[in-house]
N, C-alpha and C positions, 0 to 999 in steps of 0.2 A: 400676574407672573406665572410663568411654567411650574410645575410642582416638580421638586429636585428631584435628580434622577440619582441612580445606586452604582457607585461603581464596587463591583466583583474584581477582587485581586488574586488571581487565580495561579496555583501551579499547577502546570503544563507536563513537568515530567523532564525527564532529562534528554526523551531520545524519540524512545519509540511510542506514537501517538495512542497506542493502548494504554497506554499507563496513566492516563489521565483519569481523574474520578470522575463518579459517576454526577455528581453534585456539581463539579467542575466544568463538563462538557453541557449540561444542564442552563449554567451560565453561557456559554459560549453560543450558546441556540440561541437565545432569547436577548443578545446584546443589542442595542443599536451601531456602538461604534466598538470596534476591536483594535486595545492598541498592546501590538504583539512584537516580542523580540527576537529575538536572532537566533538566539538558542531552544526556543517554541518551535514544538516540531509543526515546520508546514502545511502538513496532510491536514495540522488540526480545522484549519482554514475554510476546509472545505464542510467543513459543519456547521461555519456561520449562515444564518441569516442570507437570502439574496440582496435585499438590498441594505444591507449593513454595509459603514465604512468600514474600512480596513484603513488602519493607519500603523506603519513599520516606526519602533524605535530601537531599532537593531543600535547595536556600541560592539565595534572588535574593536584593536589594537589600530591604534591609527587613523579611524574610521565610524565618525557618532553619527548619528542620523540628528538625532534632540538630545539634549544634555540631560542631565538630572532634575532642574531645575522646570527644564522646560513641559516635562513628560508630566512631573506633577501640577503646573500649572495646565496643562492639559484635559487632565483628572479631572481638575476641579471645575475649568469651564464650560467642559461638556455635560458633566453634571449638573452643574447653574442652568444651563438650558435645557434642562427635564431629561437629558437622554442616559439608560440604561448603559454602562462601559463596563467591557469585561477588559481586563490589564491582565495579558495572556504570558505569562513568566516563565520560563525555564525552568528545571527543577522543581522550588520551592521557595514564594514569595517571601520568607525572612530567615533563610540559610544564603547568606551573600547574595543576597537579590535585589534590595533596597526597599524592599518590599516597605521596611518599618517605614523609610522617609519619604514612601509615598501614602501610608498611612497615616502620617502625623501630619502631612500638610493637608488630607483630606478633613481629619480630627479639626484642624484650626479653622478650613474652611463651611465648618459645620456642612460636608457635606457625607451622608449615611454611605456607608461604604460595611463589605464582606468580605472576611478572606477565606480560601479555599485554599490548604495544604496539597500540596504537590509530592512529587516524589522526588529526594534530593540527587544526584548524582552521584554525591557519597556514598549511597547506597545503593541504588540504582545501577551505577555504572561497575559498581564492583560484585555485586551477584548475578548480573547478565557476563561476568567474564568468571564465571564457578568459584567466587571466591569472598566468603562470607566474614563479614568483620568483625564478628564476636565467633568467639568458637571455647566450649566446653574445653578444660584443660588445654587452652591456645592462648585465648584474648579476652579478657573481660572486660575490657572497657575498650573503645573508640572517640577519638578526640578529633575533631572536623577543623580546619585548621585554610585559612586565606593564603597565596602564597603571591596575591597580587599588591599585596605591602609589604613584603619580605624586606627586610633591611638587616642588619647587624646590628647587637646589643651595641650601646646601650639603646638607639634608635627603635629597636625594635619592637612593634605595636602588640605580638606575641611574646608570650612567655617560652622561647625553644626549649628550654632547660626543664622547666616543668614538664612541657611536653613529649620530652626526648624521655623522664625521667617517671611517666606514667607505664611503662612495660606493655602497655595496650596498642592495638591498633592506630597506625596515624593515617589520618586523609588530609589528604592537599589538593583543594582547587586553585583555579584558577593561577596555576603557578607555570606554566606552561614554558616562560622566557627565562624561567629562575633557577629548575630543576638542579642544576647543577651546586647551585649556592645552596639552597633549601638543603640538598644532601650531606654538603659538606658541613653546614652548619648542625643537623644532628648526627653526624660523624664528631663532630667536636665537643658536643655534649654530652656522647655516651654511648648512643647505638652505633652497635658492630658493624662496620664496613660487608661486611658480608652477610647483613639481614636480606633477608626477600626480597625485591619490591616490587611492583608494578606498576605500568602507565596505560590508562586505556585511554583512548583515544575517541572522540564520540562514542561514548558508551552506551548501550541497548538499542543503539541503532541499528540498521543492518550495512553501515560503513565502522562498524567499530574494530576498533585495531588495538591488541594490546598486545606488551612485549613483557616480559618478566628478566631481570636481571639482580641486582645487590646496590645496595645503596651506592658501592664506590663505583658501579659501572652502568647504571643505568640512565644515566643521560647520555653515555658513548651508546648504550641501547638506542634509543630514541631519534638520533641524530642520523644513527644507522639505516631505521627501518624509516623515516623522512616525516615525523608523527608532528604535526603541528599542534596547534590547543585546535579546542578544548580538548587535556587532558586531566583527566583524574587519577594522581601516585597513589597508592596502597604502597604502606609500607609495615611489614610485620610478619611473622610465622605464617600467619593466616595465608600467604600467598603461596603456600607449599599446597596445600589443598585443591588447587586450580585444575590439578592433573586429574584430581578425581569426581570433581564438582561442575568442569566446564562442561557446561549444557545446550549453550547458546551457539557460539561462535563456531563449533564443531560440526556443525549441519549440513548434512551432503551438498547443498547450493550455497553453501554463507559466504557471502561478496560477492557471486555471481551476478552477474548485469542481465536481464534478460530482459529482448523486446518480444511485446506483445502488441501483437494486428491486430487483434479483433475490434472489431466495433466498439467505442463505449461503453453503450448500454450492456455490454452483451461479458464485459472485460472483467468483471467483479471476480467472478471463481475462480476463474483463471490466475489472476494477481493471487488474488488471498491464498491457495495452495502453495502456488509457487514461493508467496512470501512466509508462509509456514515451513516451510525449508531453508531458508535463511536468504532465500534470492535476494537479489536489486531488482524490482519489474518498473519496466520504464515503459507505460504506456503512449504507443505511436498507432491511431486507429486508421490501417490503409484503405477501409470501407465505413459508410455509413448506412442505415436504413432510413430509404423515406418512407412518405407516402406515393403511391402512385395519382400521377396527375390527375387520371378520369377514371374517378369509381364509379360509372355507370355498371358495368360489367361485377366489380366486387360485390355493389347494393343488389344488383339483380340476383348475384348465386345466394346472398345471407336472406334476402328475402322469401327464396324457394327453396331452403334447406330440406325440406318435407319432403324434396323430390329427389332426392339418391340415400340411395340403402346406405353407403359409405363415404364419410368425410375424413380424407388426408392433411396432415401438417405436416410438412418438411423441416420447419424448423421453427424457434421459439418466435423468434421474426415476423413469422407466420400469423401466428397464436395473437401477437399482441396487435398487430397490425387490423386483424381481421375483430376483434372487439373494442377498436377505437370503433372501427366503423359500425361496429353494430352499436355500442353505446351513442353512437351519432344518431342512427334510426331509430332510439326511442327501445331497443332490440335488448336481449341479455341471453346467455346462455340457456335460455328454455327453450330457444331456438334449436337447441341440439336434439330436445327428443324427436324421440323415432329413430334418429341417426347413430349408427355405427361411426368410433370416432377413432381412427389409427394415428401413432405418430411415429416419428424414425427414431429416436434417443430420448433418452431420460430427460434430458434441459427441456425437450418439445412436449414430455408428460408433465413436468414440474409447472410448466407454463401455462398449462391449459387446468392442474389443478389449481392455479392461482386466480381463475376468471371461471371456477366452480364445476370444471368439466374430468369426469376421469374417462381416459382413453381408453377402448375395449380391445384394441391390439399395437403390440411393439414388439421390435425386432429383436430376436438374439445380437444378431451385427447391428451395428447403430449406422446405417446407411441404407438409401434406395433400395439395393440391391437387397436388404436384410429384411425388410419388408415386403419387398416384393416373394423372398424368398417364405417366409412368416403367412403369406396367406394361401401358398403355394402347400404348405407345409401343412397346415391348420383344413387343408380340404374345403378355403371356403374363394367361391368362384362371385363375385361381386357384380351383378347385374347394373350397378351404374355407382361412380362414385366422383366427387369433385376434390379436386388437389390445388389446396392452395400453397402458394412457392414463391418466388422471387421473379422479374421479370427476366433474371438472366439464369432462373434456374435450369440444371438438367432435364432431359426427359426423361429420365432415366424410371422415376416413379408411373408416370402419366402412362408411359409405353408397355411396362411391367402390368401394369393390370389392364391394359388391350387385350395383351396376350393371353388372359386370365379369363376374358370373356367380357368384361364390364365396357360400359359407353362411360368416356372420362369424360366429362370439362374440366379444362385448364384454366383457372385462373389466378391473374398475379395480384399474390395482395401486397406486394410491397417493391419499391424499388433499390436496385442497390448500387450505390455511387461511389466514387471515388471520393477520399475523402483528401481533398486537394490542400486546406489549410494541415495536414501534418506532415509535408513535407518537408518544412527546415524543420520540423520536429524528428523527420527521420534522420536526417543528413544529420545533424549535431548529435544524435544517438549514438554513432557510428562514429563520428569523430571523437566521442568523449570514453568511447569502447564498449562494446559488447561483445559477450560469451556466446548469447545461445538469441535464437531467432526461432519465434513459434509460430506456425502457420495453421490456421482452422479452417481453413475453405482453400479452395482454387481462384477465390477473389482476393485472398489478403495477397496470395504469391502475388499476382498478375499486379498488384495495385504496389503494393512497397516494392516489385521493379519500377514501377513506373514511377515514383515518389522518388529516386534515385537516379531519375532519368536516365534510366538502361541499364546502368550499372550493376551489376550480379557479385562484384569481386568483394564488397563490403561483406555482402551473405554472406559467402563462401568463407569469409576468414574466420565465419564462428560454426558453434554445433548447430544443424537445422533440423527440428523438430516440427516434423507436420501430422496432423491430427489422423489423416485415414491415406490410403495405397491412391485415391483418387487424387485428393489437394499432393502427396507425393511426386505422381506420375507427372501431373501441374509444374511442378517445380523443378522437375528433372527436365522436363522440355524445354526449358529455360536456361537451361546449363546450370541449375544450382546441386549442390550433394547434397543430399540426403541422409542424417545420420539416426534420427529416429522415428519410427512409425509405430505407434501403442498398439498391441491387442485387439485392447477392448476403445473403441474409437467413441471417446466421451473425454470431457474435461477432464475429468479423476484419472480416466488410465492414459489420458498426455501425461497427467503432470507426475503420475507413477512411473511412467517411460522413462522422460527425463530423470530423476531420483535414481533409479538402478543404470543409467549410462551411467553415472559421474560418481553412483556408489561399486559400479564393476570396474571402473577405467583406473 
């Protein structure tokens, strides 16, 4: 027989996939089967395992995947047959999770099982909206409170009267269809029709919505701003605080939608800035990098490095491309002495420090033209040097130091494609709404036109942010507008461009 496996009963967190522990995302690596729910932030997903199952036991209103029942007998049979199950929970697996009766039918099925606390919603969703549930001369206690069995005394599985009658802090999940009864019922118990309260709405997400009103008017709040569950009420003084405490939701991008072209590989910084602002980034890559078909030409230049004073990188693309192929020939970066090593931008130095190599020149401007100008500048006249680039890239480097006196070879270390499957990735971008449209090359323009099949009018309807005056000029010949071009033309001064449009407008 297989030797039993361990199921991990993990909280996930309420929203935002940081918030997961660090012991928790630990299980999530190393599962064989992941069974994950509704309210499990997504993104977590992408941490599992590649050949892990993934098995959904989402439950909304109306709407179960596996019943209660079935999820725990699940547990336990994937267990029985030796495999590792992380049970990837929302919040926290025994604050309204079920967490306990998927633990006690593990317990009966003698099978070993772990839990990992999460972060609950109760709390989670009410200090991502600046509003703390204990508070020094406010609230000394907080009482966590179900509102998806909400009934009327005597029926009722809560004590409301108690709870109306603790002066502290009240949280209500899962009460989304009830708010209104929930209200009135501790209206009828004792609290003031005119306390605080508040509903946030997916909380610590970056779709979180919350409204603030008074127990007698906050379900006319709710109804108003169209706030469906999951919602989480605060109800208490503590919600006076918001004004001075909200840190999150306030972010010069917070619920902006913004798509991002770039490349996959290449899409990290970009997201993560933008979503450090409080963006939506909704990755759609209009380019991908290959490999080029025949590296005859690439092995010949890495094999003869010895032979030019100076070696260019246009871009990180570049970088990586050209040390698959040298790690292919047996090769590593010691192939660089002798060589003077230039690159256009910071991302082309960071890359080339990642595969052991520091560059000995880089541009003020982070383009061709900044380098070209950088060795113009520097007094130094380069008697031969080889640029590696894209197959569709500019001359604009190779030409620049002709001029300068050096014998260039050009060679492509990489191809750049259309990245054809994220086309109804685009289209549904677009129809589902976007703000703001970021461009980093003169390939994303030409490609998400073309993913659009011609159409421009989508662009045009949002802010368009492109990285340097060149990908600009790109996009203006194309009938798109232009609303931002950064400074300094690097990931950091896009995503600082954007920030001061929408904190000046």
């Amino acid at each position: 027989m297989a030797e039993i496996g361990t199921v991990y009963l993990v909280g996930a967190g309420p929203g935002d996939p940081g918030l997961i522990t660090v012991r928790g995302l630990n299980a999530l690596h190393r599962a064989d089967v992941v069974v994950y729910d509704r309210l499990a932030p997504a993104e977590l997903l992408d941490n599992t395992r590649d050949d892990a199952e993934l098995i959904s036991a989402a439950k909304a209103p109306g709407s179960v995947s596996l019943s209660q029942s079935e999820i725990n007998d699940l547990l336990v049979t994937r267990a029985l047959l030796g495999q590792n199950v992380c049970r990837l929970k929302g919040g926290d697996p025994f604050i309204f999770g079920r967490g306990g009766e998927e633990a006690i039918a593990l317990a009966n099925a003698g099978v070993p099982f772990v839990v990992i606390p999460g972060i609950t919603s109760a709390i989670g969703a009410a200090s991502y909206a600046g509003i703390p549930v204990t508070h020094r001369g406010i609230a000394s206690s907080v009482t966590v409170v179900t509102g998806s069995e909400f009934e009327k005394p005597p029926q009722a599985s809560a004590n409301w009267q108690a709870i109306a009658n603790t002066n502290g802090t009240i949280v209500v999940l899962m009460g989304a269809s009830r708010i209104s009864e929930i209200a009135s019922e501790l209206i009828m118990c004792g609290r003031s029709p005119n306390e605080p309260t508040a509903a946030i709405h997916r909380g610590t997400s970056t779709a979180q919505q919350t409204v603030v009103g008074t127990l007698s008017d906050i379900d006319s709040k709710i109804n108003l701003a169209g706030l469906g569950a999951p919602i989480a009420m605060i109800v208490g003084d503590v919600v006076n605080l918001r004004d001075t405490v909200r840190w999150f939701d306030n972010r010069p991008l917070f619920g902006k939608r913004v798509l991002v072209t770039r490349a996959r590989s290449q899409a990290s910084r970009l997201a993560s800035g933008l979503t450090a602002l409080g963006a939506i980034v909704v990755e759609c890559p209009a380019i991908k990098s290959v490999a080029v078909k025949n590296t005859d030409d690439l092995d010949a230049s890495l094999c003869g490095l010895s032979k030019y004073e100076w070696v260019a990188f246009a871009s990180p693309n570049g970088v990586n491309q050209v040390f698959k192929r040298l790690n292919a020939l047996g090769m590593d970066a010691r192939s660089f002495h002798g060589c003077n090593v230039a690159a256009v931008g910071p991302a082309t130095v960071d890359a080339l420090k990642q595969h052991g190599v520091v560059a000995d020149l880089t541009p003020d401007t982070y383009t061709a033209e900044g380098l070209v100008d950088k060795f113009r500048s520097a007094g130094l006249a380069p008697k031969s040097a080889l640029v590696f680039k894209s197959d569709i890239g500019r001359e604009t480097l190779p030409e620049g130091l002709r001029r300068l006196g050096a014998e260039v070879t050009e060679v492509a270390a990489y191809r750049t494609v259309l990245a054809e499957d994220s086309a109804d990735v685009a289209v549904r971008a677009f129809e589902d709404g976007i703000d703001i449209v970021t461009f980093t090359s003169s390939s994303t323009v030409k490609n998400l036109r073309q993913l659009l099949g011609g159409n421009v009018t989508p662009i045009n309807n949002c802010v368009v942010a492109c990285m340097g005056p060149i990908t600009a000029s790109t996009a203006q010949s194309f009938g798109l507008r232009v609303d931002i071009i950064p400074e300094e033309q690097s990931i950091s001064g896009l995503v600082s461009a954007i920030e001061n449009h929408f904190c000046d407008s």
